[in-house]
C-alpha positions as CSV (number, residue, x, y, z in Angstrom):
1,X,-3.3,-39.6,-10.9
2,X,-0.3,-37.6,-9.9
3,X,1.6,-36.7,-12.7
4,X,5.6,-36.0,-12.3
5,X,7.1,-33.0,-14.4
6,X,9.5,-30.2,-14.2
7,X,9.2,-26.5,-13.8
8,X,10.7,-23.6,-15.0
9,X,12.2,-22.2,-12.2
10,X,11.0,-18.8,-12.0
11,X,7.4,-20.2,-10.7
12,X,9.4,-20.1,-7.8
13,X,9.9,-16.9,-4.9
14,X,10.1,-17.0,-1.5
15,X,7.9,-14.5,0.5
16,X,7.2,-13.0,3.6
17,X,4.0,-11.6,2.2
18,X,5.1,-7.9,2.8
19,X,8.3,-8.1,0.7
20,X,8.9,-10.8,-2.2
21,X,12.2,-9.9,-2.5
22,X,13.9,-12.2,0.0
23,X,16.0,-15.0,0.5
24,X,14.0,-16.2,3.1
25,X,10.4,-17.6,3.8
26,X,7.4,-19.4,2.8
27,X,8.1,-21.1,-0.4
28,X,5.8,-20.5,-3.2
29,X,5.2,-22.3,-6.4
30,X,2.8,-20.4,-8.8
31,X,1.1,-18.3,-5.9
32,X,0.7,-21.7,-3.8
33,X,2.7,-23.4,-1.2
34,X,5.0,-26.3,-1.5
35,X,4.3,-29.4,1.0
36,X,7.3,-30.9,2.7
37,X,6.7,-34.6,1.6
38,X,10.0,-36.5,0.0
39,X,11.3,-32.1,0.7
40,X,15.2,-32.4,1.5
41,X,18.5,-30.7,1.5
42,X,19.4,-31.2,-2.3
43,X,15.7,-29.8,-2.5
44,X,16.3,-26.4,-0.7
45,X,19.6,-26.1,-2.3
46,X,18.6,-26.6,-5.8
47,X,15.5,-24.6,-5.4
48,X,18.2,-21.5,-3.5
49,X,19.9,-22.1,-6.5
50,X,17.6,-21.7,-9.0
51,X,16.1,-18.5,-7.5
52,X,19.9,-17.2,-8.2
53,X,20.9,-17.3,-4.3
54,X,23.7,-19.2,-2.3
55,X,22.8,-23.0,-2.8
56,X,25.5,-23.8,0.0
57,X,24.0,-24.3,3.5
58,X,20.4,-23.5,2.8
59,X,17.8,-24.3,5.3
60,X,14.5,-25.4,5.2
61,X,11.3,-26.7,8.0
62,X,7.9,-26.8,7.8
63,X,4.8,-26.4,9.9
64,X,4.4,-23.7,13.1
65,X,2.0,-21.1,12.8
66,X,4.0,-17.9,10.8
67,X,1.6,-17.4,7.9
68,X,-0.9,-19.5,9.4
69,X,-4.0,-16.9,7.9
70,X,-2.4,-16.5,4.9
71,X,-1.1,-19.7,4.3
72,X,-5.1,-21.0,4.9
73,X,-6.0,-19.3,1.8
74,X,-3.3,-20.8,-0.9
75,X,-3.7,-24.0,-2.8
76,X,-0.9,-26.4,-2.1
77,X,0.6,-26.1,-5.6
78,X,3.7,-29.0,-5.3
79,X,4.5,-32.2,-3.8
80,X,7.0,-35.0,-3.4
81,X,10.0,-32.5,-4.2
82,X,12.8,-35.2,-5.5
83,X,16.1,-34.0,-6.2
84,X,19.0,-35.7,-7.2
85,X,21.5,-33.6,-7.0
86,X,21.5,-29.5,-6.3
87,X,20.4,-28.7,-9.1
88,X,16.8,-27.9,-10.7
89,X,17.6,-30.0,-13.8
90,X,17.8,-33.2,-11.4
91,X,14.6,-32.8,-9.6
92,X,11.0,-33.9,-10.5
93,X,8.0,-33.3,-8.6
94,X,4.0,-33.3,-8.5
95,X,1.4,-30.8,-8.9
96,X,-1.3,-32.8,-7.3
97,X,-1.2,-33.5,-3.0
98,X,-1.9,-35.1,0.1
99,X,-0.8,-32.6,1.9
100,X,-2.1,-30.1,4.6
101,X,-0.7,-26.7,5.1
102,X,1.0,-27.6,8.5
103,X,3.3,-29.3,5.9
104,X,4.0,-26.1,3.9
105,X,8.0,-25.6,3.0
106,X,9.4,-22.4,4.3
107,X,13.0,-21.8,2.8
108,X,16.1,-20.0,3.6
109,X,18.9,-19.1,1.2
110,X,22.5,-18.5,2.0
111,X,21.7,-18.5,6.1
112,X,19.9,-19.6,9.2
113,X,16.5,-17.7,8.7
114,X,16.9,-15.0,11.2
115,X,17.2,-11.0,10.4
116,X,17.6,-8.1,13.2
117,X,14.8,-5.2,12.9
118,X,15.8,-2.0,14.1
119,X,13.2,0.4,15.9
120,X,13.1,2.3,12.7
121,X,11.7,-1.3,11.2
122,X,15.0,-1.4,9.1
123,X,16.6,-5.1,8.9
124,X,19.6,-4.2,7.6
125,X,21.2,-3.8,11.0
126,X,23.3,-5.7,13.1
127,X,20.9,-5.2,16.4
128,X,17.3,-5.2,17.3
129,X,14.5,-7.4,17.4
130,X,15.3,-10.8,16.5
131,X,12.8,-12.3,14.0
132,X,13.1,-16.0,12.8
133,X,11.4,-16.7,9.3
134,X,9.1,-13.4,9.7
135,X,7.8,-14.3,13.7
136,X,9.5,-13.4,17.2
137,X,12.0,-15.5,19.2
138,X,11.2,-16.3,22.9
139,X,13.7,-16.3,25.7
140,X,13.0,-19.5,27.5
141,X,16.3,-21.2,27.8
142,X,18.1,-18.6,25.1
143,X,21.4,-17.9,26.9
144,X,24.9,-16.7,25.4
145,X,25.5,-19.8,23.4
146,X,22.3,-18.9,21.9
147,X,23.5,-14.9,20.7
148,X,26.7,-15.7,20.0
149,X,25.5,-18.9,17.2
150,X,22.6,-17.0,15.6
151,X,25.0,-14.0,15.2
152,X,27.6,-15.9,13.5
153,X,24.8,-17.8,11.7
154,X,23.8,-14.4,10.3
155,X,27.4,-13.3,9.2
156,X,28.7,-11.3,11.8
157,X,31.1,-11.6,14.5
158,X,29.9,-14.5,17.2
159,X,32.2,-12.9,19.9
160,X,31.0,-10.3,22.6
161,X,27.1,-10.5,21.0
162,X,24.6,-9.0,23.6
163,X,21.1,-10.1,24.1
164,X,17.9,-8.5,26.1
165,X,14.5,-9.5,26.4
166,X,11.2,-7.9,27.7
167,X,11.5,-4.5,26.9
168,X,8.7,-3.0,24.5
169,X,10.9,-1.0,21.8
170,X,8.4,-2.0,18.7
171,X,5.9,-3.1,20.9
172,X,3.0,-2.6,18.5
173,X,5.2,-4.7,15.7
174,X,5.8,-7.3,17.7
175,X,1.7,-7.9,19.1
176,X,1.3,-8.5,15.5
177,X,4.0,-10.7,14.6
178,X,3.7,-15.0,16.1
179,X,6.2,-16.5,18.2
180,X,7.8,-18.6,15.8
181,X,11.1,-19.9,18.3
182,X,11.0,-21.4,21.8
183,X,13.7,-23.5,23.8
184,X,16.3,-21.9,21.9
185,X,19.3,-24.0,23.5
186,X,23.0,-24.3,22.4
187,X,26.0,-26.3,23.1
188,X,28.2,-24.1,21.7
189,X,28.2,-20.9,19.5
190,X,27.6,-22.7,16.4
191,X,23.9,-22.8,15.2
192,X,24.5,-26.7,14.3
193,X,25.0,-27.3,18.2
194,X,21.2,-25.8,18.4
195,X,18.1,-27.3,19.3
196,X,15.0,-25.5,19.6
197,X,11.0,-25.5,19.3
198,X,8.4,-24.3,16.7
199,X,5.7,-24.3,19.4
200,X,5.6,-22.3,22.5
201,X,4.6,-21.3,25.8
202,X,5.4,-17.2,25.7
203,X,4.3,-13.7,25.6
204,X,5.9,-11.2,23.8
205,X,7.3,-9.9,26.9
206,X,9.4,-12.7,26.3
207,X,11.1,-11.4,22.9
208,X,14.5,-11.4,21.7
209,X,16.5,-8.9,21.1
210,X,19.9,-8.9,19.7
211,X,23.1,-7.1,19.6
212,X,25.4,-8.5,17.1
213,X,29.6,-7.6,16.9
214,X,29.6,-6.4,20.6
215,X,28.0,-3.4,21.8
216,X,25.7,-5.1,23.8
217,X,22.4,-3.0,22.5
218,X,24.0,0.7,23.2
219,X,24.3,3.2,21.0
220,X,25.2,7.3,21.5
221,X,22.8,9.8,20.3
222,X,25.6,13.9,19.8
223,X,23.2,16.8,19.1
224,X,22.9,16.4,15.7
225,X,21.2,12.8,16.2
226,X,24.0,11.0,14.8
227,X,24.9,7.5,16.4
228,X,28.8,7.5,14.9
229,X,29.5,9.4,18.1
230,X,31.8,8.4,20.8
231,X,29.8,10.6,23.0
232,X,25.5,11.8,23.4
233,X,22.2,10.5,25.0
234,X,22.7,6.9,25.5
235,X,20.3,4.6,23.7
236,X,19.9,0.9,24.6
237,X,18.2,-0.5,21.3
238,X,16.8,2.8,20.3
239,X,15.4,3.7,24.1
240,X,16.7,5.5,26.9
241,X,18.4,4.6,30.0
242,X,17.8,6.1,33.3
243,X,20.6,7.7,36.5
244,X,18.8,5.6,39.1
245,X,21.9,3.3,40.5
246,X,24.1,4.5,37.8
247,X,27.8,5.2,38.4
248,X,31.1,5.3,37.4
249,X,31.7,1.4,36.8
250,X,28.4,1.7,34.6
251,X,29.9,4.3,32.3
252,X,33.5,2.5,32.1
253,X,31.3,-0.6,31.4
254,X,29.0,0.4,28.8
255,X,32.1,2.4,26.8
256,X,33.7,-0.6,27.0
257,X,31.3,-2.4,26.1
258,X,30.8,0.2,22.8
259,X,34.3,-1.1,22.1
260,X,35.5,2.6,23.6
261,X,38.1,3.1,26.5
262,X,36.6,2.2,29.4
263,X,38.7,4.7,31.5
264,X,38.0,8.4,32.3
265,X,34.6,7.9,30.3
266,X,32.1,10.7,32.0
267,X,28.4,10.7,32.5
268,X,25.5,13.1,33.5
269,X,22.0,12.7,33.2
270,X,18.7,15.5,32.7
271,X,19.4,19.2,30.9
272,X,17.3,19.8,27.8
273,X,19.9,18.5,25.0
274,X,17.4,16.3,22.6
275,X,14.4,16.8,24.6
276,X,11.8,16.9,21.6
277,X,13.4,13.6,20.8
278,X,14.1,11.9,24.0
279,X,10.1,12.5,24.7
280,X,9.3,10.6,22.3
281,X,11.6,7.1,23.4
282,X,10.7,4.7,25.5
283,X,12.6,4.3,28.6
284,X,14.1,1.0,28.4
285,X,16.8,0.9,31.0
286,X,17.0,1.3,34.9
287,X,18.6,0.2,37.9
288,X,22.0,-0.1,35.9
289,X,24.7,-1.6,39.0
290,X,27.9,-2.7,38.1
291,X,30.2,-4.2,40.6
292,X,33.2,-3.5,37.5
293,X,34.0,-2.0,35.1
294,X,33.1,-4.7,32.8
295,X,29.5,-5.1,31.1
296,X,29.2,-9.2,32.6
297,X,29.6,-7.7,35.7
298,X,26.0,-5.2,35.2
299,X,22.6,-6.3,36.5
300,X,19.6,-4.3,35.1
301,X,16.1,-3.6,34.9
302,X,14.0,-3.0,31.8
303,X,10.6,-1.6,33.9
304,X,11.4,1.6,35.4
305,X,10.3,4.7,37.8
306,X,12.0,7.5,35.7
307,X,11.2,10.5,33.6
308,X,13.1,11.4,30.9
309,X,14.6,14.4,33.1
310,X,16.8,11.1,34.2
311,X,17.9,10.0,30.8
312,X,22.2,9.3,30.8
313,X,24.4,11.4,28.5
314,X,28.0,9.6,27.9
315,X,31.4,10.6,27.1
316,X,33.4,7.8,26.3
């Protein structure tokens, strides 16, 4: 017999399984998951709510495969989530299920579900790897439309947002992570203009990665290995890029691009400036042609022929 009651609300986190404090994840009641039967919006926002987050545009889904091992392993502690209003007090549940765990409730609070990792594994960033609910976003069908909505979705600017895929910054991350995304596709730069897929066809070859607020994924290393410069080694998310093809339209690009002047910038590649660190980076940028001086005008490759002897320095 299934037996209707209310909770105290902080039986309730959301988790990642690394890190419990979060506003996004699999939902958890009492160390088990939550199944998605009767689960709506008044649900996800009472629950946001209750965990003392945003209860205005929360999102929840269920199924895919993040957490899948984990997941396997919990009881399915709550059912038939009914809420009638957003608020905890109006909801009533049951603690007993005809559920399986492909129904298990992952929550967001106060966004969209995605974060940025950085190659340092920091997510408080505004570019890097783009990770949706914990696993990795593919690039079939992800176009402009696609960076510019999941930035503003995420808070920042949706204007001038870059996007790369298939280079291996965090490679060892990301073999671990699951492709949680596929077929992201947008009619506009609004996330609610988005479809998409929790199943997949991809590699992680095929990841996301993310530059939010302009900038495209550059950065500029000075001496001293800070990136608040308007002049170093340049980075493209955390890697570096190499001299073959590279010109003067591909340093007025990428400045501009930086949100610099894109005139009288200055480049030069090899000398031993950083070379402890720059041995250590991956080489994620080659074959840099620009036919203006304006980064949509830049084709690139991310596999490359180079030694770090051909790594760019810029003065912007």
């Amino acid at each position: 017999m299934n037996t209707r009651t209310r909770t105290q609300t902080r039986d309730f986190f959301c988790t990642m399984v690394e890190n419990t404090n979060t506003n996004s994840g699999i939902l958890l009641y009492n160390g088990g998951t939550v199944c998605d039967d009767s689960f709506d919006q008044n649900a996800a926002d009472a629950i946001c709510s209750a965990l003392g987050f945003s209860g205005i545009n929360s999102l929840y889904r269920s199924g895919g495969s993040v957490l899948e091992d984990y997941r396997a392993n919990l009881l399915i502690a709550l059912d038939d989530v009914v809420c009638g209003s957003a608020n905890w007090s109006a909801c009533s549940y049951s603690t007993s299920h005809n559920c399986g765990h492909s129904e298990d409730v992952f929550l967001q609070c106060g966004g969209e579900g995605f974060t940025l990792m950085d190659e340092n594994l920091n997510t408080n960033t505004n570019s890097g790897l783009l990770l949706y609910y914990g696993g990795t976003v593919c690039d079939d069908s992800f176009d402009q439309n696609a960076a510019d909505a999941i930035c503003s979705a995420m808070g920042f600017s949706g204007v001038n947002s870059g996007y790369t895929s298939g280079i291996s910054v965090l490679e060892d991350f990301r073999a671990d992570r699951l492709i949680a995304l596929d077929d992201v596709t947008c009619g506009s730069s609004y996330w609610s203009a988005c479809s998409y897929s929790t199943s997949h066809n991809c590699g992680h070859s095929e990841d996301v990665f993310l530059q939010c607020g302009g900038y495209q994924g550059f950065t500029l290393m000075d001496v001293y290995q800070n990136t608040n410069a308007n002049s170093g080694l340049l980075l493209y998310y955390g890697g570096t890029v190499c001299d073959d093809s590279f010109d003067q339209n591909a340093a007025d690009a990428i400045c501009s691009a930086m949100g610099f002047s894109g005139i009288n910038s200055f480049y030069t590649s090899g000398g031993s400036v950083l070379e402890d660190f720059r041995a250590n980076r991956i080489i994620t940028l080659d074959e840099v042609v620009c036919g203006s001086s304006y980064w949509n005008g830049c084709s690139y490759s991310t596999s490359h022929d180079c030694s770090h002897s051909e790594d760019i320095f810029l003065q912007c």
